[in-house]
Steps between C-alpha positions, in 0.01 A plus 500: 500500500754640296857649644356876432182409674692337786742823532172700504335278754756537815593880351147562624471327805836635602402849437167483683744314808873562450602312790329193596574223753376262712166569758662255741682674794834437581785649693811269315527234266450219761131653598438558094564111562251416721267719389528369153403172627258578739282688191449181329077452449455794717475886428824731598289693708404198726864428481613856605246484830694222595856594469455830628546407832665133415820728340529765789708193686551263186802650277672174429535131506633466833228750681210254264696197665471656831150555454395133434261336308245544746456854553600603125154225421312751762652849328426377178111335530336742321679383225356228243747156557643627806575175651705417147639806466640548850633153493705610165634830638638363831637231249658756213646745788686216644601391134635872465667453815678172433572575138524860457607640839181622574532722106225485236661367224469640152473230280168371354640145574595549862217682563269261347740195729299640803180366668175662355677703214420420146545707207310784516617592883807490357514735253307734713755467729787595247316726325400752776769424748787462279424689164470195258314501187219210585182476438259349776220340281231522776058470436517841405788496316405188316127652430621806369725335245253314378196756498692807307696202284829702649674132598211225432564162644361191616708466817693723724885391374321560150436873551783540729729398227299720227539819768896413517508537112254778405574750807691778361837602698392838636221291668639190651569513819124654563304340225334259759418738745313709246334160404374457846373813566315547166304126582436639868342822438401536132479198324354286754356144469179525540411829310829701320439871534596538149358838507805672717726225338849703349546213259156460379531512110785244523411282687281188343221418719122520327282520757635882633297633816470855321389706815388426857106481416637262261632279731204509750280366275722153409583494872 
């Protein structure tokens, strides 16, 4: 995709949502956190049902501490890899106690020092708590790139790195949001509604799902 097509491609999506952010609920930048890494194979939603309640008393390291393995694995067992994943947040909160005084910190390489945080939680993390421009190369990000031909790549540091050098500067800090939103609602995996798609003529993919009866006969 060319730099006028890319310009064109998150002018649109911003105009039809000017100010897009994460679906996972948070109250600060420790619950964006744990939220983050909670979310991994499972849907925000699920992820939201949990926390709800989990964050009324949970609002930082030391209150997660408090709270114990135990009954964070009992909060959080609706959750796909709830055993793993309440290991690693007991195990990260106590990191952020020891090594941050209880703080998230806002580096990609601190963040990415604690247990159960890779790369993409991480620049989630700086991205909607702190501002930075970063670009979370999640399945739908990663699908969407390589569908419309915005960013394609064989790997996630691939299109990642493509996003960090195509994005245009009015769109940065919200290009990945966008992303993630347009691969959740419109241009899904299974069938792309192409037909209410605000990008359609530029973006690449052949096999457009023109209209809904269109898309109920391949399904």
């Amino acid at each position: 995709m060319k730099r006028d097509q890319v310009f064109e491609f998150f002018r649109r999506l911003a105009e039809v949502n000017p100010s897009p952010t994460t679906e996972l609920n948070s109250g600060n930048p420790y619950q964006l956190l744990v939220a983050v890494v909670l979310s991994a194979q499972a849907t925000d939603a699920s992820v939201n049902i949990a926390t709800k309640p989990l964050f009324e008393h949970v609002k930082t390291p030391r209150h997660m501490v408090d709270l114990g393995e135990e009954r964070l694995r009992e909060a959080i067992k609706t959750i796909g890899l709830f055993n793993t994943k309440a290991k690693n947040v007991i195990a990260l909160s106590q990191a952020l106690i020891d090594r941050h005084g209880g703080a998230v910190p806002r580096s990609r390489e601190e963040l990415q020092a604690l247990p159960g945080v890779g790369r993409k939680t991480a620049n989630v993390v700086l991205n909607t708590a702190f501002g930075e421009e970063t670009f979370a190369d999640d399945t739908h990000v990663f699908r969407v790139c390589n569908r419309t031909g915005l960013a394609p790549g064989k790997t996630v540091d691939e299109v990642e790195a493509k996003l960090d050098k195509l994005v245009p500067r009015p769109f940065r800090r919200d290009a990945h949001h966008w992303l993630i939103l347009h691969g959740r609602y419109t241009c899904k995996a299974r069938l792309p509604e192409c037909w209410r798609c605000p990008v359609i003529d530029l973006c690449r993919y052949e096999s457009k799902t023109l209209s809904p009866s269109s898309a109920r006969g391949r399904g």
